[in-house]
N, C-alpha and C positions, 0 to 999 in steps of 0.2 A: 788276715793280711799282716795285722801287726807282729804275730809271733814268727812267721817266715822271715819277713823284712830283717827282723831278731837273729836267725836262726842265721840269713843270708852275711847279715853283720860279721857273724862269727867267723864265716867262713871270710870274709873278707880281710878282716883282719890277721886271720894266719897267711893269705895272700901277701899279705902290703907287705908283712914281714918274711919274705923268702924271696930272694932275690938267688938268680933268674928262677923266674916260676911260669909254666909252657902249659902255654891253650891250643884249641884248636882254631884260633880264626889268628892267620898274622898279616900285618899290614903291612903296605906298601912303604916301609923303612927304606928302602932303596930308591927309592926315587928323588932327585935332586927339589932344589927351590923353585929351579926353571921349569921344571916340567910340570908341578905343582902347579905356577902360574898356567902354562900349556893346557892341564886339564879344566883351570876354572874362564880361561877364555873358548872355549869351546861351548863352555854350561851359559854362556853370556852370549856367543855369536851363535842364534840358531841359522844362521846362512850356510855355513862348515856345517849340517848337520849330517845332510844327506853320504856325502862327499868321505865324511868321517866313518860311519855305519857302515857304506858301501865300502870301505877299506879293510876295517874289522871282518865283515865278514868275509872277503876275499883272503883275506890271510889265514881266520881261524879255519876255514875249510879245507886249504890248504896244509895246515897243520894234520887234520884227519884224513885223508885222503886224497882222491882226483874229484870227488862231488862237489854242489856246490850248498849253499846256506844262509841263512837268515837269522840276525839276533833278535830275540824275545827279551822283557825283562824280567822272565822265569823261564826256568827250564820245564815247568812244568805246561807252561801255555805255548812251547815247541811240540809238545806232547800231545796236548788239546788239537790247538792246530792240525797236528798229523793226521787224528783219529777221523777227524771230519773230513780231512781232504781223500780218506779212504772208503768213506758212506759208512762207517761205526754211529751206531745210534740206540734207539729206542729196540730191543728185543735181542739186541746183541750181548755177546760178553768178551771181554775181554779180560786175558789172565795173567796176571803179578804177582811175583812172588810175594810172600808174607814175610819181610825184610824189605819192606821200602817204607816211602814216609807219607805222609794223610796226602800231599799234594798232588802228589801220583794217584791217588785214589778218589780226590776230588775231583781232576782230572778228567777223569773216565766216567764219572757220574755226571758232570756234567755234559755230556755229548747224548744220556740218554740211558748208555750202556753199563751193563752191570758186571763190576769187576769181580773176579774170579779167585781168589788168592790159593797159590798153593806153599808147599813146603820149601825153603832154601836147603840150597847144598852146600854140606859144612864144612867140605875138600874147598870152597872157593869163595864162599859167602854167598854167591848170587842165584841167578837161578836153576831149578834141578830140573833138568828135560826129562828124570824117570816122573818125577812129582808132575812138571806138565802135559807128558801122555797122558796120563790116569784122568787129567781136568777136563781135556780138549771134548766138546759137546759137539752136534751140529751147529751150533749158535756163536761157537768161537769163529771170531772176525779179524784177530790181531793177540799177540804174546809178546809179552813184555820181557827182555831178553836182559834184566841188569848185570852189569858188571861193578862187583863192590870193594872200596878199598884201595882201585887200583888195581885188583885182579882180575883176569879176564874170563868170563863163565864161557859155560860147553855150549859156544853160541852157534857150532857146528852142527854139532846132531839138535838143535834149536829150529834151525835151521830148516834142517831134513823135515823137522815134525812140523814147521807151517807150511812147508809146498805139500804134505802127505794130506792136510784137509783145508788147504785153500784159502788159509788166515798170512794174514801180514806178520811181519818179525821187526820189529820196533827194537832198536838196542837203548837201551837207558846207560849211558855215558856220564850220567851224572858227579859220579865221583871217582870218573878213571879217563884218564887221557894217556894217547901215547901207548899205551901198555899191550902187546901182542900175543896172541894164539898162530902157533903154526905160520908166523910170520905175516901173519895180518890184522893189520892195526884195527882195534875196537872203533866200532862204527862203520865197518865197512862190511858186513855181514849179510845186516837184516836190510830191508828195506829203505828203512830209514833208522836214525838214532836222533836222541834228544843228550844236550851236555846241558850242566848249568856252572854259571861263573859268578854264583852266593858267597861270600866272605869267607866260607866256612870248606870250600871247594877247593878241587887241585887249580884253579886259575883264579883272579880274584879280583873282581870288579863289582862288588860291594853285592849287588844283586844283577841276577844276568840268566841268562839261558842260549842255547845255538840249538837248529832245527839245520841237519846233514842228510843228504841222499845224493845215491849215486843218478839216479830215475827221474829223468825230465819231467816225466809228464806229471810225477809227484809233486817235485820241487815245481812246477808251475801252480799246481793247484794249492799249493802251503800259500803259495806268495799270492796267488788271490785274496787268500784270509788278510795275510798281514802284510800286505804293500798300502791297504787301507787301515788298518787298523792304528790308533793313534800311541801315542808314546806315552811315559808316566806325566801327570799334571807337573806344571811346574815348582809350585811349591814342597812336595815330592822330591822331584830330582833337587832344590838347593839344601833337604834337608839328609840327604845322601851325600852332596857334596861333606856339607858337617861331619856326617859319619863317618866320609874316608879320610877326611883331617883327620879324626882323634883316632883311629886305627892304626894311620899312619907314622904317628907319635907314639899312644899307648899300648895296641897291642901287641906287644912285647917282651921276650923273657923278662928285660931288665923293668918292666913299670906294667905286667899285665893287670897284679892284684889293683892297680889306681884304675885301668882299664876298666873292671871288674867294679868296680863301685863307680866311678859315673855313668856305668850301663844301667845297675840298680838304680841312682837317682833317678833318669833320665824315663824308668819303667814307672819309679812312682808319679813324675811328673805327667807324663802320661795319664794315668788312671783320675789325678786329684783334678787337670785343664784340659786335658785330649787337645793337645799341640798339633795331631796329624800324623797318619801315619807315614813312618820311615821306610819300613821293609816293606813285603805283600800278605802281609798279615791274612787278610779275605782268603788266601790258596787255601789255609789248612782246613777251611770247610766248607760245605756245598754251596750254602746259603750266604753271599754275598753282599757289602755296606754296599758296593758303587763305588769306595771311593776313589779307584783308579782303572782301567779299562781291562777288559780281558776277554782275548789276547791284548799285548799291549808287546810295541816297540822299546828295543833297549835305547832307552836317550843316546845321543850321540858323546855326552859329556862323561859317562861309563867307557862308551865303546872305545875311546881315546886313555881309558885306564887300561882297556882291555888291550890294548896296540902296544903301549908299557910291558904289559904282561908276554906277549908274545914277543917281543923282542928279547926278552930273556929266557922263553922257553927251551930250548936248545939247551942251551946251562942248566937251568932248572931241574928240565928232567932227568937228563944225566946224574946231576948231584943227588935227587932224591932216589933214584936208583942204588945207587949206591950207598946212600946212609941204610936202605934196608936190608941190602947185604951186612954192613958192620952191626946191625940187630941182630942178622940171624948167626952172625959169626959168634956175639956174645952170647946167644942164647945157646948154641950148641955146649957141649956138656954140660949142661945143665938139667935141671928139674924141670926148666920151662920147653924146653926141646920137645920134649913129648905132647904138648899142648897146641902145638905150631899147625896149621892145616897144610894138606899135604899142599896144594899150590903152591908154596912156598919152595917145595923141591922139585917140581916138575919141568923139566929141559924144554916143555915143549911153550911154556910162557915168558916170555921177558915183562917183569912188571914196575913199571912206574909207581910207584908207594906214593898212596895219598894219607893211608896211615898202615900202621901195622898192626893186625887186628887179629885174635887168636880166644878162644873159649879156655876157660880154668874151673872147675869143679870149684873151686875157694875164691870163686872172682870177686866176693865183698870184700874179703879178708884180704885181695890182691889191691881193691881199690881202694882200700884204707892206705895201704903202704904207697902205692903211686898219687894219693892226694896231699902228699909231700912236696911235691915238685911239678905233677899232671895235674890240670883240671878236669877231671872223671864223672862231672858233671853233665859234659860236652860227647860221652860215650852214646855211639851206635850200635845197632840197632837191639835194646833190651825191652821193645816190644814189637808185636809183629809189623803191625803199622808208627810210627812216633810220630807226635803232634797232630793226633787227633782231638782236637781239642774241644771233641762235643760227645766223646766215647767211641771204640773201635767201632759200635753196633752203629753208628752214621755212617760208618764208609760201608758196611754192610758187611764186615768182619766178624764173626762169632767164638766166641774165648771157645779153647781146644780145636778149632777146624785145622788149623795146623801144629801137629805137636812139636815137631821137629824143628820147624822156625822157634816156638816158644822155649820151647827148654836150650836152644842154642843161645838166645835173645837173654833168660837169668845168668848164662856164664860167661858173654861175648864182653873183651876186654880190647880198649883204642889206645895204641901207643902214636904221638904227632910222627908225622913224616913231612908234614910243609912246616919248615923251619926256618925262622932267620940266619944267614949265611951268618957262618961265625960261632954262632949257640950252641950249636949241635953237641961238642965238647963235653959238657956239663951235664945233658940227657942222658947221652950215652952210657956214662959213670953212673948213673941213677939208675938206666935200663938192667946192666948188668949183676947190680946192686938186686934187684927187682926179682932176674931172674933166677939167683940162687936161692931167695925166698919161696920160689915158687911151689 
């Protein structure tokens, strides 16, 4: 422990020193003092709870389509939720790309059923419909349709391939909002989709998830699960509220590296008094503390960040639209050009950049030079599952079942695309910088 903490030091301290230095989790810097107050009277008044929730959810749905929705405070127990409200169980399987993260995979294991992992497509990061033909068994019950990055997968012939054997089509929304195929917005595809609204996410309410369907009688039976199911403890949500304070202060281009060391204190303090957990730590494996519910309700004192957040969606998404245009603009003639997935040129996608994400043969020797100014720490997905934190072989993963996920996963390189308004200036001159390296 003590030579990491060491090792973490170092890197810290090239941090403090490099001003603006750009992560991937940014904070609610936009938001006034009043509204500040606005969220912590909400975390005080559980009266406003209902009333609050029931809002959030009526807007984020709206955001993704004509369906309607429920907030979780994981994306991953929208997911859970689903699979049961489908009769997914015990002798079932259910198939995910090998490009997603443990919680998705814990997930599914707990419902009973055993997940399936096939190969990602590298045209899009997400999932590959030739890779889930080849999986689909009798015993396939549901297909996990991700969209990664912001880019929108072949959730079409997806599609096609859960009516041809009678499995559900699940879109995993987690890191793409807004962003459209053939003029239809992700999440309105499959049956249902799962979004999450984790710090580190295109929306950002510290931890969060939404559960979306167009199908009554689905969305009736999701909301049987969680109309009962309770919210996070209280002690919990006041120690989230803490965490969206110092995000919303610290993380920052202008003071991320300070960011960045009282996250490390805060992990040793942790470990030395066990203060309680802040995030949902229990998701990333099967085997569960208890110490907060699951499924569990997004507090209301989130969903009132989360109402912040969609009020600015609109703008938002546009702006990050557009900053990955001026990426790929800088990247054209360039060395990096050639490393770009083709999604990127494709007419038939409009994408909402949650980051900008591309494979390089030299991607260590690339992450050397973007750990100048990126923290490359924070990079997806360079295993097939991440944050498995008990070994890929607990989510029931076996090294080489998929090669094509893994040899993408050593070269896949994260450029930020959720950025503080204003910053962007500075990346970009780095990005370009970057690319001629390439």
């Amino acid at each position: 422990m003590l030579t990491a903490i060491t090792r973490k030091l170092k890197e810290l301290t090239r941090m403090l020193g490099t001003r603006p230095y750009y992560g991937f989790v940014t904070g609610h810097g936009y938001l006034t003092e009043a509204q500040v107050t606005e969220v912590r009277r909400v975390l005080e008044s559980p009266t406003q709870a209902a009333e609050t929730v029931a809002e959030y959810e009526r807007r984020f749905a709206a955001v993704v389509g004509e369906g309607r929705g429920l907030a979780t405070a994981g994306g991953r127990m929208a997911l859970f939720a689903t699979l049961r409200a489908l009769g997914v169980g015990a002798g079932h399987e259910v198939i995910v790309p090998a490009f997603t993260c443990s919680v998705v995979a814990s997930a599914v294991l707990r419902t009973g059923a055993t997940p399936v992992f096939t190969n990602v497509d590298p045209a899009t990061f997400g999932t590959d419909p030739d890779a889930v033909a080849k999986a689909i068994t009798p015993k396939t019950r549901a297909i996990i349709a991700q969209h990664s990055f912001g880019i929108p997968c072949r959730v079409g012939e997806l599609r096609a391939l859960a009516d041809g054997c009678g499995a559900a089509l699940i879109e995993d929304c987690a890191l793409t909002v807004s962003s459209t195929r053939d003029g239809v917005a992700v999440g309105n595809t499959g049956d249902a989709a799962f979004f999450s609204t984790d710090h580190s996410k295109p929306m950002n309410t510290v931890v969060g998830g939404f559960f979306y369907t167009r199908d009554a009688g689905l969305y009736d039976a999701v909301a049987a699960q969680l109309n009962n199911a309770p919210t996070l403890p209280e002690a919990q949500q006041r120690r989230l509220f803490g965490q969206f304070l110092l995000e919303r202060r610290l993380a920052r281009p202008a003071c991320y590296g300070l960011y960045q060391l009282i996250m490390l204190g805060k992990s040793v303090l942790r470990r030395l008094s066990d203060p309680g957990m802040t995030f949902l730590d229990d998701d990333y494996v099967v085997e569960r503390t208890g110490a907060y519910a699951y499924p569990a309700r997004l507090p209301a004192m989130l969903a009132r960040i989360g109402l912040f957040e969609l009020d600015r969606w609109p703008a938002e998404a546009a702006r990050r639209e557009a900053l990955l245009q001026r990426y790929l603009t800088a990247a054209y003639g360039t060395p990096l050009a050639a490393h770009l997935p083709a999604a990127y040129a494709d007419p038939a996608l409009r994408i909402v950049a949650h980051r900008l994400a591309f494979t390089h043969p030299g991607a260590d020797q690339l992450k050397t030079l973007m750990d100048a100014r990126v923290h490359t720490a924070w990079t997806w997905f360079m295993d097939p599952v991440v944050g498995a934190r008990a070994g890929l072989a607990s989510l029931g993963y076996a090294a080489g079942a998929c090669p094509v996920s893994e040899r993408v996963g050593t070269q896949v390189l994260n450029w930020p695309c959720v950025v503080e308004q204003g910053a962007e200036g500075p990346l970009l001159e780095f990005f370009a910088q970057v690319a001629r390296q390439a």
